[in-house]
C-alpha positions as a Markdown table, in Angstrom:
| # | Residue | x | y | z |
|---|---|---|---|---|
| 1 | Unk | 131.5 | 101.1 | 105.6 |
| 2 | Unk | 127.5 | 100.3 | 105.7 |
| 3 | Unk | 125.8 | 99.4 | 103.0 |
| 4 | Unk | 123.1 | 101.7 | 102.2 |
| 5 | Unk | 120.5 | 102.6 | 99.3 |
| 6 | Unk | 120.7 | 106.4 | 98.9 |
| 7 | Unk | 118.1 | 108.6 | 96.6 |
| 8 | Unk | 117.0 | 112.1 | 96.4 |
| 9 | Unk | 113.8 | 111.0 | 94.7 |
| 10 | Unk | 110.8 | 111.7 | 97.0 |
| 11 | Unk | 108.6 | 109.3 | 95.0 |
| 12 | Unk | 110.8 | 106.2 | 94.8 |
| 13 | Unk | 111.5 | 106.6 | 98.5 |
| 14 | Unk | 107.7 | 106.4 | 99.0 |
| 15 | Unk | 107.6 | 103.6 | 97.1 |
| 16 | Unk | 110.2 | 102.0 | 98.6 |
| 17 | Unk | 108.5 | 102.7 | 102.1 |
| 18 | Unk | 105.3 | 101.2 | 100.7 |
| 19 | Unk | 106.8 | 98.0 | 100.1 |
| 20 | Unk | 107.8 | 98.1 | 103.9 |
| 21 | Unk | 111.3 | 99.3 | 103.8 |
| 22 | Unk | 112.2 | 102.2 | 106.7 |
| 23 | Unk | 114.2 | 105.3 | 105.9 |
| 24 | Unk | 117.1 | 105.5 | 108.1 |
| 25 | Unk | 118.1 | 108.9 | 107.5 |
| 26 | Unk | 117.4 | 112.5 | 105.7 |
| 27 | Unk | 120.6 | 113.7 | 104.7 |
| 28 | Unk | 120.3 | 117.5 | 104.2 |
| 29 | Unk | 123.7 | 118.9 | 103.7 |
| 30 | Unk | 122.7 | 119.4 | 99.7 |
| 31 | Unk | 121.0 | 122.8 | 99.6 |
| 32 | Unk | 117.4 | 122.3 | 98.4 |
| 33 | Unk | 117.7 | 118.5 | 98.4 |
| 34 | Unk | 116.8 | 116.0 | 100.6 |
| 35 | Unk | 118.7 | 112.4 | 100.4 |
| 36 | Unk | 116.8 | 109.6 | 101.7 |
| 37 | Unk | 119.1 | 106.6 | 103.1 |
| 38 | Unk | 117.6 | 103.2 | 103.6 |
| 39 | Unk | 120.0 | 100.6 | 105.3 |
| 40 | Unk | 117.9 | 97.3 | 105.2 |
| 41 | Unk | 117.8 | 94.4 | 102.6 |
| 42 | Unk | 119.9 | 96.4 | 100.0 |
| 43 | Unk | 119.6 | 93.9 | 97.4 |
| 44 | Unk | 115.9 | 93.8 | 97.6 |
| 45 | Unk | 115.9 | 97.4 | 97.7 |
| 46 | Unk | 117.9 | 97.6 | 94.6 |
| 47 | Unk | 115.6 | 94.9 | 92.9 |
| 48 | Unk | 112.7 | 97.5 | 93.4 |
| 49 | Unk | 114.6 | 100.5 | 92.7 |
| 50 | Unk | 115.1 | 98.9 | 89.1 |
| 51 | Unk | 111.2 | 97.9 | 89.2 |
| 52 | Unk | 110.4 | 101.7 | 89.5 |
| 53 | Unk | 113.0 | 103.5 | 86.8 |
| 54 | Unk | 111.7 | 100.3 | 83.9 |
| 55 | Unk | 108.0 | 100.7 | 85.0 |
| 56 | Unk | 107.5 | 97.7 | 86.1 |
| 57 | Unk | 106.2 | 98.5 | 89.9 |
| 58 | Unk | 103.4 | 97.6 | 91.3 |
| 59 | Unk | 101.3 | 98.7 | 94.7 |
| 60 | Unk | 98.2 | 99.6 | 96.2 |
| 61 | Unk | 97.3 | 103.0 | 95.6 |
| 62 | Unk | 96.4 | 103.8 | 99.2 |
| 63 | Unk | 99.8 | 102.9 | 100.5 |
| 64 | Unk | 101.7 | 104.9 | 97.9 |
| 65 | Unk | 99.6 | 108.1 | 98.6 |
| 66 | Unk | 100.0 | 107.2 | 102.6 |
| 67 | Unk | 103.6 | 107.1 | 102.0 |
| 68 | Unk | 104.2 | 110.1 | 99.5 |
| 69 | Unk | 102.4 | 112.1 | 102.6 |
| 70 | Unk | 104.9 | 110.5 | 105.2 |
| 71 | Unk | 107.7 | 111.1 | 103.2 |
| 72 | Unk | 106.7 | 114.7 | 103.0 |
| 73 | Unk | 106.4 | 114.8 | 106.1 |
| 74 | Unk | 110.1 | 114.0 | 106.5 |
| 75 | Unk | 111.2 | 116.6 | 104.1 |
| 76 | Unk | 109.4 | 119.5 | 105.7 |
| 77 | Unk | 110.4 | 118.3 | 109.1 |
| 78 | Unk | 113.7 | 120.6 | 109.8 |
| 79 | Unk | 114.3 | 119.1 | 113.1 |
């Protein structure tokens, strides 16, 4: 089984692909929900998962907006 970091959140998954981590895969089999799956550095993934839900994130404003339009881009791509 491979580790992965799994959430249906678009916003922490731009986050998380601000701070330079790659989604893997869209899961789609949930009607009317996307799953993003990152693979990579799980524990450091988790460690700013937990940043995001207490509030305690922190990035540029251009790269969260750059990355809340890529991931976006990944739900409305059916493909």
């Amino acid at each position: 089984m491979i580790n992965q970091f799994q959430t249906s959140d678009m916003y922490l998954a731009a986050y998380l692909l601000a701070k330079g981590f790659k989604v893997e895969k869209a899961d789609r089999s949930l009607p009317h929900e996307v799953t993003f799956i990152f693979t990579q550095s799980i524990d450091e993934l988790r460690s700013y998962a937990e940043d995001y839900e207490f509030k305690n994130a922190t990035i540029e404003t251009r790269k969260y907006v750059s990355a809340i339009k890529q991931i976006k881009s990944i739900i409305q791509n059916r493909a």
